[in-house]
Predicted model as a PDB file, atoms N, CA, C, CB and O in Angstrom, pLDDT in the B-factor column:
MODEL        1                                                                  
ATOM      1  N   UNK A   1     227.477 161.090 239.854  1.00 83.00           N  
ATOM      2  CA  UNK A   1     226.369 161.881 240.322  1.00 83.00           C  
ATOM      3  C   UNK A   1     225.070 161.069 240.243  1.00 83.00           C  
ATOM      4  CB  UNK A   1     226.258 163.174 239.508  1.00 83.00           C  
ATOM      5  O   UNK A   1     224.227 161.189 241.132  1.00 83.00           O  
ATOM      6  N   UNK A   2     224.907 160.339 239.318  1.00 82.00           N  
ATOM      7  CA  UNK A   2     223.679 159.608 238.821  1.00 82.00           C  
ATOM      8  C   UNK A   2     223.418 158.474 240.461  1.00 82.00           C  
ATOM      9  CB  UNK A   2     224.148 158.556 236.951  1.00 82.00           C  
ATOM     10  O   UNK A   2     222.480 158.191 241.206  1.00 82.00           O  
ATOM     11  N   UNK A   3     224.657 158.195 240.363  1.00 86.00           N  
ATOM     12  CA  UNK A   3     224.425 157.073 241.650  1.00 86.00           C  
ATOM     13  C   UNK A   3     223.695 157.677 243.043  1.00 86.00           C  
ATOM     14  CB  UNK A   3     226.051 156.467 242.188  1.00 86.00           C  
ATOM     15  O   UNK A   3     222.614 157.338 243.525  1.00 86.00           O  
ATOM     16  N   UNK A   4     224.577 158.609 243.488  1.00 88.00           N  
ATOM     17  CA  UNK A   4     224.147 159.365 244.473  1.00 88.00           C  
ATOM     18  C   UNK A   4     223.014 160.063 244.780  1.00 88.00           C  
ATOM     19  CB  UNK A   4     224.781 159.990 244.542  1.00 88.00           C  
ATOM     20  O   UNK A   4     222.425 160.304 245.834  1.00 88.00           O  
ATOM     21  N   UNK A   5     222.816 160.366 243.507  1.00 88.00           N  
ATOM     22  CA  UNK A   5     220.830 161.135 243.334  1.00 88.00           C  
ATOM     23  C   UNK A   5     220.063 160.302 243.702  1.00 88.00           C  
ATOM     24  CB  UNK A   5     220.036 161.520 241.730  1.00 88.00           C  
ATOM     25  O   UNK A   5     219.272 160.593 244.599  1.00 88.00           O  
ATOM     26  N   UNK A   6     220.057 158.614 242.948  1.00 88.00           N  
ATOM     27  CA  UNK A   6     219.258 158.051 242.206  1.00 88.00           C  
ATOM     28  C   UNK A   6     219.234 156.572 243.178  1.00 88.00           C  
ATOM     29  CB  UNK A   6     219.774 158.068 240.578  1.00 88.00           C  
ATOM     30  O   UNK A   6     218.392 155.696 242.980  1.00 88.00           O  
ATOM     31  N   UNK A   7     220.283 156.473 244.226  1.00 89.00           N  
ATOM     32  CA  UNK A   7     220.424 155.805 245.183  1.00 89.00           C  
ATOM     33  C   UNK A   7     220.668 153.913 244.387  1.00 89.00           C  
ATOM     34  CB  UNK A   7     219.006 156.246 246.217  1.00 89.00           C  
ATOM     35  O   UNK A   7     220.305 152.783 244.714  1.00 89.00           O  
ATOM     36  N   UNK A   8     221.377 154.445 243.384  1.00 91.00           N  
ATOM     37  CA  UNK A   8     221.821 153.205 242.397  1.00 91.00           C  
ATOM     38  C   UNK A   8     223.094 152.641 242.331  1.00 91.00           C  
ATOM     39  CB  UNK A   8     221.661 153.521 241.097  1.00 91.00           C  
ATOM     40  O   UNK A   8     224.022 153.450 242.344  1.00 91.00           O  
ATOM     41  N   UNK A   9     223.418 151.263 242.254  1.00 92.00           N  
ATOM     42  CA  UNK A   9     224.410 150.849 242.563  1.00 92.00           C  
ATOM     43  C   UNK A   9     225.523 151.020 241.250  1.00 92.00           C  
ATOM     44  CB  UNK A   9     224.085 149.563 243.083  1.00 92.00           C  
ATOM     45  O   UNK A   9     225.288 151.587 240.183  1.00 92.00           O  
ATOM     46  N   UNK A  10     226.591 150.459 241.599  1.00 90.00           N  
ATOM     47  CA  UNK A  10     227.853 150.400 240.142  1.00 90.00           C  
ATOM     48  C   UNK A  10     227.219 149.613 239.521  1.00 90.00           C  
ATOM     49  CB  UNK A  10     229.560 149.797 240.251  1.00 90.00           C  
ATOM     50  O   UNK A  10     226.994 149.959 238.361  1.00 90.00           O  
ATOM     51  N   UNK A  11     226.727 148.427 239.906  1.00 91.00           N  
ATOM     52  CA  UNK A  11     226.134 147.505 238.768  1.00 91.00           C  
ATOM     53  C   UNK A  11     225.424 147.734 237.788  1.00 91.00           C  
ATOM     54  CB  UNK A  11     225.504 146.725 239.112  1.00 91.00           C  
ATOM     55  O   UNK A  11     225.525 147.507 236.583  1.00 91.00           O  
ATOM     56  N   UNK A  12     224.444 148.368 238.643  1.00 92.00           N  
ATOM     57  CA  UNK A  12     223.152 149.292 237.799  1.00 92.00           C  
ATOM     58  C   UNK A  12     223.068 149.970 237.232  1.00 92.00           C  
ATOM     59  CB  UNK A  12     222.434 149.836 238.092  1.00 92.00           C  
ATOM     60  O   UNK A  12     222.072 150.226 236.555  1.00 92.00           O  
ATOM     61  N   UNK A  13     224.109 150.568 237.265  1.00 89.00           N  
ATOM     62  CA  UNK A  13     224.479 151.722 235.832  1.00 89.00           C  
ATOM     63  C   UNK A  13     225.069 151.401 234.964  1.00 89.00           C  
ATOM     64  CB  UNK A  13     225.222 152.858 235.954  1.00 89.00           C  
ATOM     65  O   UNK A  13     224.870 151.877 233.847  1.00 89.00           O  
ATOM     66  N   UNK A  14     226.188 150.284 235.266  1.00 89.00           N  
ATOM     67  CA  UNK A  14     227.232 149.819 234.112  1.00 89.00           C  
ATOM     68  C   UNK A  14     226.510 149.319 233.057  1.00 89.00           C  
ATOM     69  CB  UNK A  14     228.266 148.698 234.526  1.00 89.00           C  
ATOM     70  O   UNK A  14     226.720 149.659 231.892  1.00 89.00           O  
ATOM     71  N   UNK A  15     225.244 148.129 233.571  1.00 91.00           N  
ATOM     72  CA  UNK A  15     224.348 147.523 232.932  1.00 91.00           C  
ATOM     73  C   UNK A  15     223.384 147.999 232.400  1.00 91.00           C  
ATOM     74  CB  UNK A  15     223.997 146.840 233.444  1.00 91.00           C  
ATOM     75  O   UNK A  15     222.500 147.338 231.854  1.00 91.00           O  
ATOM     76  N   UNK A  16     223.420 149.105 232.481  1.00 89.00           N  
ATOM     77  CA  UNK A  16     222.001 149.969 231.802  1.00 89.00           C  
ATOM     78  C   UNK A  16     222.293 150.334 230.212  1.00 89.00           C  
ATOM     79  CB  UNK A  16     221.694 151.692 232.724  1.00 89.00           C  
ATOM     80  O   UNK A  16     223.343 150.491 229.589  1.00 89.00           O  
ATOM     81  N   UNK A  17     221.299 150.381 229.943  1.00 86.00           N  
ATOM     82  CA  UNK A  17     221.262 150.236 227.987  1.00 86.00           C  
ATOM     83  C   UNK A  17     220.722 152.038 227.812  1.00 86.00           C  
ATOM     84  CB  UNK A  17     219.464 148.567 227.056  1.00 86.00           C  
ATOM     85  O   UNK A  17     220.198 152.417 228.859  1.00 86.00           O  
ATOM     86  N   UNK A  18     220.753 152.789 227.060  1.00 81.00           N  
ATOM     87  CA  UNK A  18     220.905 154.094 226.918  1.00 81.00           C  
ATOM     88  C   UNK A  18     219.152 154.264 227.017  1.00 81.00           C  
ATOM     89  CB  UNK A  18     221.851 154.607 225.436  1.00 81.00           C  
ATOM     90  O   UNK A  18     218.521 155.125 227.631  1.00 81.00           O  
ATOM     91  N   UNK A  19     218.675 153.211 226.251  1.00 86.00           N  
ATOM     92  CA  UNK A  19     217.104 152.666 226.413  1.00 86.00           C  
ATOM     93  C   UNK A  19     216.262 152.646 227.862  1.00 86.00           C  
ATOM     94  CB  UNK A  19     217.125 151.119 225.970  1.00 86.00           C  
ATOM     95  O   UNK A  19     215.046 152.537 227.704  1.00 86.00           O  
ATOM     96  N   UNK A  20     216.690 152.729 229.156  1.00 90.00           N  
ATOM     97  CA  UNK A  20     216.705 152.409 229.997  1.00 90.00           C  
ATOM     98  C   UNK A  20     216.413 153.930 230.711  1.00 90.00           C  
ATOM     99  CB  UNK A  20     217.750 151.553 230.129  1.00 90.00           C  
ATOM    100  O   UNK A  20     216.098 153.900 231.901  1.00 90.00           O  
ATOM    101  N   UNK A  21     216.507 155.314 230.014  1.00 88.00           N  
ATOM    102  CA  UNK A  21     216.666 156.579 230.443  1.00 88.00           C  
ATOM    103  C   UNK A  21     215.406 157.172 229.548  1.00 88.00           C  
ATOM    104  CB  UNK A  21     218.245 157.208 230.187  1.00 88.00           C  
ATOM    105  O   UNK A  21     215.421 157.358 228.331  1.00 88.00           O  
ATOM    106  N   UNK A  22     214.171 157.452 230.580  1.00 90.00           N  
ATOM    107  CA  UNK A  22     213.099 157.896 229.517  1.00 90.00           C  
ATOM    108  C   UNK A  22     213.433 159.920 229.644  1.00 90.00           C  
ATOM    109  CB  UNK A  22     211.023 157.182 230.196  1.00 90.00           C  
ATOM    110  O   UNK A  22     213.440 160.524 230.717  1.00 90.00           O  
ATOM    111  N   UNK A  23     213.603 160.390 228.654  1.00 85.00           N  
ATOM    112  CA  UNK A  23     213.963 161.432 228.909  1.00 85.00           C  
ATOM    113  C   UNK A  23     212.859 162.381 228.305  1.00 85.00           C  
ATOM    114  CB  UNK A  23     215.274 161.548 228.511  1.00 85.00           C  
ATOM    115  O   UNK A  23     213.096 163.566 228.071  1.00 85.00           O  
ATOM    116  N   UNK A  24     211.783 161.859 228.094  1.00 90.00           N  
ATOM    117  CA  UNK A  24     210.272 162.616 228.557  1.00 90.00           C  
ATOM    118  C   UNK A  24     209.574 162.718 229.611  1.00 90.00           C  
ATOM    119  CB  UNK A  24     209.354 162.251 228.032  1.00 90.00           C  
ATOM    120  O   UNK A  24     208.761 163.641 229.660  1.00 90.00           O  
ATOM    121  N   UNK A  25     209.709 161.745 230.808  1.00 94.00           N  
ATOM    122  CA  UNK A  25     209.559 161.639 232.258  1.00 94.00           C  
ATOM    123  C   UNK A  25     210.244 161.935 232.775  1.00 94.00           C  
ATOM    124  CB  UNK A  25     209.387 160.794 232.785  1.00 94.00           C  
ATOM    125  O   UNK A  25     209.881 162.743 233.629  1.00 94.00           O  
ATOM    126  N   UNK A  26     211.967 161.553 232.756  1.00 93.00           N  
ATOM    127  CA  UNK A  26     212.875 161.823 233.220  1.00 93.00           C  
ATOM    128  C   UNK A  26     212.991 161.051 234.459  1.00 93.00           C  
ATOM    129  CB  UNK A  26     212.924 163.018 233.240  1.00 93.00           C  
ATOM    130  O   UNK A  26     213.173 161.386 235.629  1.00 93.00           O  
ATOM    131  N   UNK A  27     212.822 159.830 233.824  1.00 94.00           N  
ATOM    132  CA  UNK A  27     212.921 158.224 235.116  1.00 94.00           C  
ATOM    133  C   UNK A  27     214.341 157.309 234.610  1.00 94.00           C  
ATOM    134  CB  UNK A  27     211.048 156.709 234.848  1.00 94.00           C  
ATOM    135  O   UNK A  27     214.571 157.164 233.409  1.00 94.00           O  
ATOM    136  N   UNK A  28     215.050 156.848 235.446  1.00 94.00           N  
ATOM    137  CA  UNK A  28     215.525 155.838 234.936  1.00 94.00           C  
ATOM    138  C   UNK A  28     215.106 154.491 235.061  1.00 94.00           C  
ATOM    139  CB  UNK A  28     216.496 155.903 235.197  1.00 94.00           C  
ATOM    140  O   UNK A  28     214.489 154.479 236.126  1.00 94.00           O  
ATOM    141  N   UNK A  29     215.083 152.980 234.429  1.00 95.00           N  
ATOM    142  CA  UNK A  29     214.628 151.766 234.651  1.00 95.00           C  
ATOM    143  C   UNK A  29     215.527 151.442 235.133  1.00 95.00           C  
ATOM    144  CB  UNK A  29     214.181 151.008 233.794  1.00 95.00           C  
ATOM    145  O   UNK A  29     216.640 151.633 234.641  1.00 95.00           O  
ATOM    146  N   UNK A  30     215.358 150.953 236.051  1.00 95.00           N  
ATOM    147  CA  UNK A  30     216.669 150.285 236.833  1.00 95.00           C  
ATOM    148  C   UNK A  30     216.507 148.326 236.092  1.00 95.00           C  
ATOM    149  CB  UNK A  30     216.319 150.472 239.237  1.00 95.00           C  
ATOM    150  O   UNK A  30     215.528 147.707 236.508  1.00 95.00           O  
ATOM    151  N   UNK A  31     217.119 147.848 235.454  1.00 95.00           N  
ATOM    152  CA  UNK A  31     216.403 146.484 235.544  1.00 95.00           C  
ATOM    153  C   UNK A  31     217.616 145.654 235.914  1.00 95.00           C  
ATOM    154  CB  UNK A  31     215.592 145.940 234.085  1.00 95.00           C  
ATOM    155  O   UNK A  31     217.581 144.600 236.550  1.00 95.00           O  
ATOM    156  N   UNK A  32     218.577 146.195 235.488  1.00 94.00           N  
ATOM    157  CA  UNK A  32     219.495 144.800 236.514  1.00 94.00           C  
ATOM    158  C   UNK A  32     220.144 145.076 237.733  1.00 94.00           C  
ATOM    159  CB  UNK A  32     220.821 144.123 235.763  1.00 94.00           C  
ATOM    160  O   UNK A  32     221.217 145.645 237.931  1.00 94.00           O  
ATOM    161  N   UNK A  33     219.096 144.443 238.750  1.00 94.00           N  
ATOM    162  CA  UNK A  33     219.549 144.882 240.055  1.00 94.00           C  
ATOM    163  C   UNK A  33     219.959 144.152 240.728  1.00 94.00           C  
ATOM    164  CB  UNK A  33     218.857 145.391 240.729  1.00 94.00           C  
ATOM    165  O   UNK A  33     219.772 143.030 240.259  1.00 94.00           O  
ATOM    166  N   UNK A  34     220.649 144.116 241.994  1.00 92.00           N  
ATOM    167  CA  UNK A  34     220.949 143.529 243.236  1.00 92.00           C  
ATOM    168  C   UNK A  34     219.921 141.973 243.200  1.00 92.00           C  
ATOM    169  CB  UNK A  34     220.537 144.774 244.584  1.00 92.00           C  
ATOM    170  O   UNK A  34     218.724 142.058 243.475  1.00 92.00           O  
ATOM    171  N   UNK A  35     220.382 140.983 242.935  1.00 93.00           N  
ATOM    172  CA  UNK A  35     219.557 139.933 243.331  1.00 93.00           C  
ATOM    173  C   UNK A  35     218.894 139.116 242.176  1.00 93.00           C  
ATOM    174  CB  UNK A  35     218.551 140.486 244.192  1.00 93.00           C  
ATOM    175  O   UNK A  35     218.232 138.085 242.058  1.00 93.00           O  
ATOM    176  N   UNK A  36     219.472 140.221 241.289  1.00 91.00           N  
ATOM    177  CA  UNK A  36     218.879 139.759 239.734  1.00 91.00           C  
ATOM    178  C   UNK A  36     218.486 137.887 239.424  1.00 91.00           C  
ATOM    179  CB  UNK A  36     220.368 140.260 238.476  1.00 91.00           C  
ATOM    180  O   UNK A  36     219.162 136.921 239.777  1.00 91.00           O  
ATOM    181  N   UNK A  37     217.509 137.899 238.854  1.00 90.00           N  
ATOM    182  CA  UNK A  37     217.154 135.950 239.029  1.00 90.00           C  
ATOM    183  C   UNK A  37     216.879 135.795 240.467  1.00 90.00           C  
ATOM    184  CB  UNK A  37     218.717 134.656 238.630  1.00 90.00           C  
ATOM    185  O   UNK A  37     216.147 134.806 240.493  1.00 90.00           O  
ATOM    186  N   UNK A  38     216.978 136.043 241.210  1.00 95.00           N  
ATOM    187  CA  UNK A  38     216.291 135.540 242.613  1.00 95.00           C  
ATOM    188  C   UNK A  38     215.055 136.666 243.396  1.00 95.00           C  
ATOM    189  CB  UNK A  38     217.720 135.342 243.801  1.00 95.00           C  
ATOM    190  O   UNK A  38     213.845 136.684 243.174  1.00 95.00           O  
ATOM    191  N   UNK A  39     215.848 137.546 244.353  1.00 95.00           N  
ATOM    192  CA  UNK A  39     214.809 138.359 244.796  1.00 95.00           C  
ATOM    193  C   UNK A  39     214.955 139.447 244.611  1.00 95.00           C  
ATOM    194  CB  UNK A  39     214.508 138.307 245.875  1.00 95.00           C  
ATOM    195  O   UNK A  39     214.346 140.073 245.478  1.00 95.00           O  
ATOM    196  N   UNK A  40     215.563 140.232 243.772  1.00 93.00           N  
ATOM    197  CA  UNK A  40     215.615 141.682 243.181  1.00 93.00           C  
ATOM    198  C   UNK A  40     214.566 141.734 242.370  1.00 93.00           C  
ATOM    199  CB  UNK A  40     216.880 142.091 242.395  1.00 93.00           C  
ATOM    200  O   UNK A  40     214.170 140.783 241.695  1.00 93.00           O  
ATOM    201  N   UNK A  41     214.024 142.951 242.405  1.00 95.00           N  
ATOM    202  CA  UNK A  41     212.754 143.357 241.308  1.00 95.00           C  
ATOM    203  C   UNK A  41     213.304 144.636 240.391  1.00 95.00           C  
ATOM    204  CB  UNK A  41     211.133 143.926 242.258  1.00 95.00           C  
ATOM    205  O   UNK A  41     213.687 145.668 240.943  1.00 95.00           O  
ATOM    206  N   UNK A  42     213.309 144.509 239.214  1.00 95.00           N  
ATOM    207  CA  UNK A  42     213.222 146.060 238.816  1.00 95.00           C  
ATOM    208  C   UNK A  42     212.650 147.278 239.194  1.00 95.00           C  
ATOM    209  CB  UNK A  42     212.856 146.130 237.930  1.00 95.00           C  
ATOM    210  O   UNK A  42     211.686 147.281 239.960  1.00 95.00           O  
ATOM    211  N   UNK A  43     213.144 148.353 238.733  1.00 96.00           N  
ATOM    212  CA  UNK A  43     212.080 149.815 239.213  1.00 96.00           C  
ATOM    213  C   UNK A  43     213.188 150.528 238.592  1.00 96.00           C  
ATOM    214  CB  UNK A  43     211.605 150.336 241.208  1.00 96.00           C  
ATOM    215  O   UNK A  43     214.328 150.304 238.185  1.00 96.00           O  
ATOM    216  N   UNK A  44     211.823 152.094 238.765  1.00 97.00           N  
ATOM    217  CA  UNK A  44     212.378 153.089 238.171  1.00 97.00           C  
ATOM    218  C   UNK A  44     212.226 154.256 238.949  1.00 97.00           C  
ATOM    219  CB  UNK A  44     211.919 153.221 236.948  1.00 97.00           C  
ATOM    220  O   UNK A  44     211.223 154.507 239.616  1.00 97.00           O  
ATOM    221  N   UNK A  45     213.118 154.889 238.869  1.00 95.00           N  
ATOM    222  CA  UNK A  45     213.713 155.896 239.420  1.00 95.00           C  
ATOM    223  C   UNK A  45     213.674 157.490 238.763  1.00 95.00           C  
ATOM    224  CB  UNK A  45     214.968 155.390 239.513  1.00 95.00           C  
ATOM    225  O   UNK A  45     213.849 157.640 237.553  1.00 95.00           O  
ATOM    226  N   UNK A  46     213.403 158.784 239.764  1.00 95.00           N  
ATOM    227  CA  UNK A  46     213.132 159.590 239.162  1.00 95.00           C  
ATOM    228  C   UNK A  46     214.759 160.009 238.824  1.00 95.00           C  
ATOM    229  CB  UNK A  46     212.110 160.446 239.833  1.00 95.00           C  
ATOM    230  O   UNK A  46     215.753 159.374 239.175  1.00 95.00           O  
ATOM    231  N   UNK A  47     214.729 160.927 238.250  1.00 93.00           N  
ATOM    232  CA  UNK A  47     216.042 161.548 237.849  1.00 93.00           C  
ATOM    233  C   UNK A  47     216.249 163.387 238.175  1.00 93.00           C  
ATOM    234  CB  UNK A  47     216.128 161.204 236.112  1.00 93.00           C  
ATOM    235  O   UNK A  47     215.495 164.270 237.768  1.00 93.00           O  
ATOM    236  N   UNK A  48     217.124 163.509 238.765  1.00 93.00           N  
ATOM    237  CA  UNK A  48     217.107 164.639 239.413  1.00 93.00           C  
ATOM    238  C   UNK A  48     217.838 165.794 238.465  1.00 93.00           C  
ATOM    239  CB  UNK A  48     217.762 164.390 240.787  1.00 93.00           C  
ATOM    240  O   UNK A  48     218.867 165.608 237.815  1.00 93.00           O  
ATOM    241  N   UNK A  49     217.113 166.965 238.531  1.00 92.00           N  
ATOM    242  CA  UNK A  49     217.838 167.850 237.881  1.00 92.00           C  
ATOM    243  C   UNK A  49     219.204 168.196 236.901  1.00 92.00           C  
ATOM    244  CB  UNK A  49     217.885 168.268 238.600  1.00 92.00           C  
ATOM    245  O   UNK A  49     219.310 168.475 235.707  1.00 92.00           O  
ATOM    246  N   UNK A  50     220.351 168.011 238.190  1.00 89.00           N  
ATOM    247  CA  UNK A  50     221.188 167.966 238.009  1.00 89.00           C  
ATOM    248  C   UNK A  50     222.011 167.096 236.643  1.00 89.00           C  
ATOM    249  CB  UNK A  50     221.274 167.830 239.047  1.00 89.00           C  
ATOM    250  O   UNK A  50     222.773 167.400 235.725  1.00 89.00           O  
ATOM    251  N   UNK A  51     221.226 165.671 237.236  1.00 89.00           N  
ATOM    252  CA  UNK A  51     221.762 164.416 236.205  1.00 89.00           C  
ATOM    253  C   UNK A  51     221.099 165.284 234.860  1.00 89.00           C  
ATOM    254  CB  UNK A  51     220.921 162.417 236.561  1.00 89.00           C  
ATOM    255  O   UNK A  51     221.872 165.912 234.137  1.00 89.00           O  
ATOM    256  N   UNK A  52     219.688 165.275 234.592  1.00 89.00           N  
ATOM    257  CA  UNK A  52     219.114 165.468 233.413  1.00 89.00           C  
ATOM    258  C   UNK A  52     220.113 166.764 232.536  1.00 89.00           C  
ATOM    259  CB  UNK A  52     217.456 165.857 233.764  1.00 89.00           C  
ATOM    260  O   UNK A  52     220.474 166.935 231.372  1.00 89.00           O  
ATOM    261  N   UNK A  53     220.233 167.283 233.459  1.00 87.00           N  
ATOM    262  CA  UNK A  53     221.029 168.472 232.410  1.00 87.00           C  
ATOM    263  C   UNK A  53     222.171 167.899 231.641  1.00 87.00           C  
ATOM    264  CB  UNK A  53     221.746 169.799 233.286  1.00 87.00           C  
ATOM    265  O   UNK A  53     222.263 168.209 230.453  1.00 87.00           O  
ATOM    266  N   UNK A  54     223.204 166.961 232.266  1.00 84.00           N  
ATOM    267  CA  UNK A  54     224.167 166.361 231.970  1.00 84.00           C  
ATOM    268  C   UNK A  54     223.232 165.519 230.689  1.00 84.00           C  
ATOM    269  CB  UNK A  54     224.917 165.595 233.294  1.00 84.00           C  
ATOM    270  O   UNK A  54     223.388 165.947 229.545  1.00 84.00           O  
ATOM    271  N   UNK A  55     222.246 164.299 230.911  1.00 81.00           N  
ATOM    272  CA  UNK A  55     222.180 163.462 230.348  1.00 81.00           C  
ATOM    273  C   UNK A  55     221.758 164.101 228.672  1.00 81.00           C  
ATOM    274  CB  UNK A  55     221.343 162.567 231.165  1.00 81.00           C  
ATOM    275  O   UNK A  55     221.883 163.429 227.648  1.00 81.00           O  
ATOM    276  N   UNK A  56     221.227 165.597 228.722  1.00 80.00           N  
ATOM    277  CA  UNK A  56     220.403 166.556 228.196  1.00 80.00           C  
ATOM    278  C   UNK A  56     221.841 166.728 227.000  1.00 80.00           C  
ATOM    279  CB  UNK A  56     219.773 168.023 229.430  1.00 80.00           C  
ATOM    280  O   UNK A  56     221.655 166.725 225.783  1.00 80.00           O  
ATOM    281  N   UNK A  57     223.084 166.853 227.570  1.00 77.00           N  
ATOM    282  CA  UNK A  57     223.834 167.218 227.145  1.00 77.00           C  
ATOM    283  C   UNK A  57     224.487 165.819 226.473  1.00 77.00           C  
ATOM    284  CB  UNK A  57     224.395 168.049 228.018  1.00 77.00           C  
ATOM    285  O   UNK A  57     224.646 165.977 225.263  1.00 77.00           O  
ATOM    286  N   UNK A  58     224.829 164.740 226.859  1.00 74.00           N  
ATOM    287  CA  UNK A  58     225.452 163.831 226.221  1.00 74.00           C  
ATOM    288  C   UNK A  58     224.169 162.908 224.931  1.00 74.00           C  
ATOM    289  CB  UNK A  58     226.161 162.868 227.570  1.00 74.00           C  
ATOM    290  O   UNK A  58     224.506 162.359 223.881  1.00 74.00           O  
ATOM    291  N   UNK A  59     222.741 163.020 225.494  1.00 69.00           N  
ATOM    292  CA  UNK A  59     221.595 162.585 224.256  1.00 69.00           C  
ATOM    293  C   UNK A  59     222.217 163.258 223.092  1.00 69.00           C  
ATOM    294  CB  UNK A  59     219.828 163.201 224.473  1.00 69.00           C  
ATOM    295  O   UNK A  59     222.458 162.635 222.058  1.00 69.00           O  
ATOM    296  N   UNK A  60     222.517 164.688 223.259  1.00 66.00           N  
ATOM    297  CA  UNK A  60     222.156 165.766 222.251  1.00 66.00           C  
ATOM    298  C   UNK A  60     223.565 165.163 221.222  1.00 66.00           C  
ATOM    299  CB  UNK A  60     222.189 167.748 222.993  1.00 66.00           C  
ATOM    300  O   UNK A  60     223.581 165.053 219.996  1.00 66.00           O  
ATOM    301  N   UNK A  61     224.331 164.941 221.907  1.00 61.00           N  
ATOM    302  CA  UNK A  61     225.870 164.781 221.367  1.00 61.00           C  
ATOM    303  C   UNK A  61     225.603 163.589 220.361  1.00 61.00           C  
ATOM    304  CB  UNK A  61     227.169 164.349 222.698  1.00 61.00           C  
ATOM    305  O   UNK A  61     225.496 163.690 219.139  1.00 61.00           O  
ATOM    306  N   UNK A  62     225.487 162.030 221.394  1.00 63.00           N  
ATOM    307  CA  UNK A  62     224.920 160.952 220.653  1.00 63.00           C  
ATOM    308  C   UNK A  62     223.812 161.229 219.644  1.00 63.00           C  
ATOM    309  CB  UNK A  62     224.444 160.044 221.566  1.00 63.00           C  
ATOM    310  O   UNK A  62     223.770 160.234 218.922  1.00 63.00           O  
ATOM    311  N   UNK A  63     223.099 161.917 219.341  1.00 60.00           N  
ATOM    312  CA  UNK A  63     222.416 162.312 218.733  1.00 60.00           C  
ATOM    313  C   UNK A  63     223.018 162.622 217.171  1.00 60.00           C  
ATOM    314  CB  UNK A  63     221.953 163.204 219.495  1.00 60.00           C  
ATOM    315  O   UNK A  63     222.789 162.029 216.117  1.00 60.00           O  
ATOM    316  N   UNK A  64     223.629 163.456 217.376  1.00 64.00           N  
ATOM    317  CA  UNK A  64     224.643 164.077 216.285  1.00 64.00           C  
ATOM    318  C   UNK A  64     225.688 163.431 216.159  1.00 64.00           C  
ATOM    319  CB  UNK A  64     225.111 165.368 216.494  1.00 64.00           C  
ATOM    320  O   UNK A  64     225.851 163.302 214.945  1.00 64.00           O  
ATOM    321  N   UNK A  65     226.867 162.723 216.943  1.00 63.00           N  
ATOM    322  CA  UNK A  65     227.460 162.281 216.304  1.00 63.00           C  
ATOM    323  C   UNK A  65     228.052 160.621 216.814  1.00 63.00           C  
ATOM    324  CB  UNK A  65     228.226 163.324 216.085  1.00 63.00           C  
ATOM    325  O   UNK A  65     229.137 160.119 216.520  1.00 63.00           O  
ATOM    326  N   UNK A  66     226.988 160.041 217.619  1.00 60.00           N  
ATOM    327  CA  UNK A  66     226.855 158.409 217.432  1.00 60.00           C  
ATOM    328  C   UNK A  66     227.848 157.932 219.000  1.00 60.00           C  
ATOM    329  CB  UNK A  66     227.785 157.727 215.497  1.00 60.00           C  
ATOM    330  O   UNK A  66     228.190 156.804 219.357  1.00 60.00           O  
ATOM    331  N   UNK A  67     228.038 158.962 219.515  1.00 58.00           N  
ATOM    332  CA  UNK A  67     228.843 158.618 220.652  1.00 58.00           C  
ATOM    333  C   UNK A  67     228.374 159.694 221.704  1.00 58.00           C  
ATOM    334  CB  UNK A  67     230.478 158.646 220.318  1.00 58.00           C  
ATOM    335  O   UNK A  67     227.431 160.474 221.575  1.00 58.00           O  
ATOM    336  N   UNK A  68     229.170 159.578 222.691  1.00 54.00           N  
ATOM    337  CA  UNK A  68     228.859 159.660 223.918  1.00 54.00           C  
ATOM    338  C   UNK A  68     229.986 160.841 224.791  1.00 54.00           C  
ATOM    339  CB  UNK A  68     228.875 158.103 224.411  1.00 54.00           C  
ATOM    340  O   UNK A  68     230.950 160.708 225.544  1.00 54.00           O  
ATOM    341  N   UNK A  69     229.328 161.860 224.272  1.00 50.00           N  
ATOM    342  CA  UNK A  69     230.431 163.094 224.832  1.00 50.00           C  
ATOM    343  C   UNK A  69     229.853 164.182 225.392  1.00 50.00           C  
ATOM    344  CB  UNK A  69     231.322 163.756 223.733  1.00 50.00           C  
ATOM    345  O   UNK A  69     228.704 164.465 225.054  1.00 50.00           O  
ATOM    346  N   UNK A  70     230.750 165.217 226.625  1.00 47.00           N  
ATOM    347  CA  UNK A  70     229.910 165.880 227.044  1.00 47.00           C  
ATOM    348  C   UNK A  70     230.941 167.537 226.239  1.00 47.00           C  
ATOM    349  CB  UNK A  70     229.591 165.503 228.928  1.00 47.00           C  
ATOM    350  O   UNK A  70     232.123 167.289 226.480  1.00 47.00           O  
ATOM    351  N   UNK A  71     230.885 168.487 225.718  1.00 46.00           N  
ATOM    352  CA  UNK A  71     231.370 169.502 225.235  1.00 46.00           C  
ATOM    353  C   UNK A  71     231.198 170.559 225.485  1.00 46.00           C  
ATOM    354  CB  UNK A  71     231.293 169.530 224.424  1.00 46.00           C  
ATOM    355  O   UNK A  71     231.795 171.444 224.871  1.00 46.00           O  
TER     356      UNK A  71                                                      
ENDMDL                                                                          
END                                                                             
């Protein structure tokens, strides 16, 4: 879902650090992108509803218990 909202590639998500998701704005940093070292630039991306509720739900989890689950 994240991809499709957020118009982000497989790369770009695989490579993303949990750090990378400001979930007071509700942007993602995109920083390793398409072209990375040559002509790709970073950016950030808003985050759509949908995702945030999910992401709302797996923070809360990692939060409590150090991993990454949705329940």
């Amino acid at each position: 879902m994240m991809a499709i909202t957020t118009g982000t590639r497989n790369k770009e998500i695989r490579l993303a650090n949990v750090e990378d998701v400001d979930t007071t704005m509700w942007t993602f940093d995109i920083i390793h992108v398409k072209g990375e070292g040559t002509y790709g630039l970073p950016r950030t991306v808003p985050l759509h509803p949908d995702v945030r509720e999910i992401l709302s739900l797996c923070t809360s989890s990692y939060a409590k218990n150090g991993w990454w689950t949705i329940t």
